[in-house]
N, C-alpha and C positions, 0 to 999 in steps of 0.2 A: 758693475752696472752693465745695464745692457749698452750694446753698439745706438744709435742716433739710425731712426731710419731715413736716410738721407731722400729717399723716395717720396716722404713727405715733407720735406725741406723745400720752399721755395723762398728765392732771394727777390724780393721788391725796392727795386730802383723809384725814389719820388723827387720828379722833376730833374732827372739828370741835364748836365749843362752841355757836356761835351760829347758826342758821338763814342768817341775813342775810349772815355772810360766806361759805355757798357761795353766795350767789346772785352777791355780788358778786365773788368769784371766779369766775366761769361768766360773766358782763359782761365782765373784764378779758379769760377766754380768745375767748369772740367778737371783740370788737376786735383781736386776733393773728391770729384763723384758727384755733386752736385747739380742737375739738369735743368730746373725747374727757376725761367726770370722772368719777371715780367719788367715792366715800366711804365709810369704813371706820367703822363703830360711832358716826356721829355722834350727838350729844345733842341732845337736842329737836326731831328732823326734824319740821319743819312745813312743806310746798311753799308754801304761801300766804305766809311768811312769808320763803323762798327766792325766789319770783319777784319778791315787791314789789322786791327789789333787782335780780334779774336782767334788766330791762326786756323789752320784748317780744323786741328783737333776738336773743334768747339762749334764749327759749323753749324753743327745740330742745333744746338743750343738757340746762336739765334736766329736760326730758319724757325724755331718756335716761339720765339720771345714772344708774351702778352701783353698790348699794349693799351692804354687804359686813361681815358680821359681825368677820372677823378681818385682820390685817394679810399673812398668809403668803397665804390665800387670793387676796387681793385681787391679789396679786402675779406668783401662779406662771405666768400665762402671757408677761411679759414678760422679754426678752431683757439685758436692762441699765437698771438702777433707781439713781436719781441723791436721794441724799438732800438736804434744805435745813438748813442748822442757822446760827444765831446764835451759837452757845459753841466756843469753838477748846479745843480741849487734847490731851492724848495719845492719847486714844480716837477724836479727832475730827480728822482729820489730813486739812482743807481743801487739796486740789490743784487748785480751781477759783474763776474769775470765773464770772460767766453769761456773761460774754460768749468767755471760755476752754470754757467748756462747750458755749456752742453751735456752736463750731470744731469740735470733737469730735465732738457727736453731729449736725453739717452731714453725714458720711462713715455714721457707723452707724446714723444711721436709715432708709437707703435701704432697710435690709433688715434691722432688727430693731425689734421692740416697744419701745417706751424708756417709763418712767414717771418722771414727779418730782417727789416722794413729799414733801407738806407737814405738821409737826406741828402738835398744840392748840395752841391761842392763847395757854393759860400759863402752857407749857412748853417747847412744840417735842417734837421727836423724842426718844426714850427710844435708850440706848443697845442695848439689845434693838430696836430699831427701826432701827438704822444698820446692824447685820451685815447686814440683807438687802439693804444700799446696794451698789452696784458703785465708785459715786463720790459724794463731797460735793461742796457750792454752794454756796458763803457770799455774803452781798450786802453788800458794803462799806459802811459810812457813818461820819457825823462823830462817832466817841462815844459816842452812846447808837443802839444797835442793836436793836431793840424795832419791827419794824415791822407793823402791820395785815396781816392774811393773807393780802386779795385785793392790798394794794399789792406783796406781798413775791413774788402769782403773775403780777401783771403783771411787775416788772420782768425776769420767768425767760421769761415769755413773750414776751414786747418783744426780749430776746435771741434768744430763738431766732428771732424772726420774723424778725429781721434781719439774720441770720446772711447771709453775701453768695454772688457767684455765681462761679464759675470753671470754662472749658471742659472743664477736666480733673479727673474725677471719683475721690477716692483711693479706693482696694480697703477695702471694711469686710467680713470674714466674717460668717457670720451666726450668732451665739453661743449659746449654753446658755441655756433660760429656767431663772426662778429656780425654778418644780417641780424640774428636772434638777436644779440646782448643790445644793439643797434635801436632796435624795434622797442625791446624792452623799455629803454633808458628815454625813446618820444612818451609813452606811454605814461611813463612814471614819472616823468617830468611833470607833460599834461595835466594830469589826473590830480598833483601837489598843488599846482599851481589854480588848477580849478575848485579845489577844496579851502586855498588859501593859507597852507603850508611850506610852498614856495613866494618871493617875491619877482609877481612875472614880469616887473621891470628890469630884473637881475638873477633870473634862475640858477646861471652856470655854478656862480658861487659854490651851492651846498649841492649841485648835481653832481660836482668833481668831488666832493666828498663821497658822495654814493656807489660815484663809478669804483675810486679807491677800494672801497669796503667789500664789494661783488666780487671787484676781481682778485682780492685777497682767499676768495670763497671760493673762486674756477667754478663758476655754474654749469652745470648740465643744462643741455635742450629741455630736458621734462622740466626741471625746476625755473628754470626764464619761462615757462610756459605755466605754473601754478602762481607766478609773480602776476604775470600779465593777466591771470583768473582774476587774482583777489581786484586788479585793477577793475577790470569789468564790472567785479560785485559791487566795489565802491561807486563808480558811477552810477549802475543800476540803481545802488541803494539812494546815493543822493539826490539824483532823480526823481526818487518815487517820495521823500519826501519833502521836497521841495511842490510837489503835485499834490500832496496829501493837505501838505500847509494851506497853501493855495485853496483846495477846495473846502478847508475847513474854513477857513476865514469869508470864502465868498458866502458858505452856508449860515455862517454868522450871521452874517450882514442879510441876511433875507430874511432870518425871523427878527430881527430890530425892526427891521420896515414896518 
């Protein structure tokens, strides 16, 4: 397989607690080759208290760190967003090793943005936090699963870095970022819910089934863009014959008169 292009690797921190573990995560991703962090509404940003652990080597790093009010924002320019979680269950349906993950995105990162997306230190990811996952990433251990933030972004980084080489490169298209898939999924909510396909007291229900089923499918841009056509027609259409109704029924009623 091919190498991981580590260039389009960025590591997203959401809601860090401690200063000192982005530094020390920003250390582990130096040692991989990994350059690219941002962070999402962390608590307590203090730089001085991020370098003391980031050593010099790493400086870079976060003399550029992106720093980022919200989780959606933080996101929307990347192409496929890999969540981390320690808790398995029904919501949370782990298809990945790191080292199965870095197989994967060895092919898709030649030619899309990839993020992988770490939560607070404790908690982890909120399940509002996973929809905007493409895929999960569990990191196996003996039993108690509990581990440090920057140990849990090394061993994700350590995988990818090591993801190996093969002369024949597989075909990755290059996918929908999550603004598009974003846009999409208002859209097609909307539009169910106005047709009365959805329950708009309760949409998420079967939206999280949809989102499921898309991101099984890795949409391209053109194709989230023929989704959101047909959405257009349907309104158009329901519109016009809601108007149509409408003026048949008034024309009705004036020859009874």
């Amino acid at each position: 397989m091919p190498a991981v292009n580590l260039e389009n690797i960025h590591i997203v921190l959401q809601r860090p607690r401690y200063p000192e573990n982005i530094g020390s995560a920003a250390r582990a991703m130096c040692n991989m080759g990994i350059r690219h962090l941002s962070v999402v509404s962390p608590k307590n940003y203090d730089l001085a208290r991020v370098n003391k652990l980031a050593t010099h080597e790493s400086a870079d790093i976060v003399a550029n760190i992106a720093v980022y009010a919200e989780l959606p924002e933080a996101l929307k320019s990347f192409h496929f967003v890999v969540g981390t979680t320690a808790r398995l269950g029904k919501q949370r349906q782990v298809l990945q090793s790191p080292e199965k993950l870095a197989q994967e995105l060895a092919a898709l990162s030649q030619n899309n943005r990839v993020a992988v997306l770490f939560g607070p230190e404790d908690r982890g990811l909120s399940n509002e936090d996973l929809r905007l996952c493409h895929a999960l990433v569990n990191i196996p251990t003996a039993g108690f699963s509990s581990l440090n933030l920057a140990q849990a972004v090394m061993v994700i980084c350590y995988a990818l870095h090591s993801a190996g080489l093969e002369e024949k490169t597989a075909f990755a298209p290059k996918l929908a970022n999550r603004q598009q898939l974003d846009g999409m999924y208002d859209q097609l909510q909307d539009i169910l819910v106005r047709i009365s396909y959805l329950n708009s007291e309760n949409p998420d229900y079967f939206m999280n089934n949809l989102r499921r089923f898309f991101t099984r499918m890795r949409l391209r841009a053109r194709e989230v863009s023929i989704i959101r056509g047909i959405c257009r027609q349907i309104n158009w259409y329901a519109g016009k014959c809601y108007e149509d109704g409408f003026k048949s029924g008034r024309d009705q009623a004036d020859e009874n008169r």
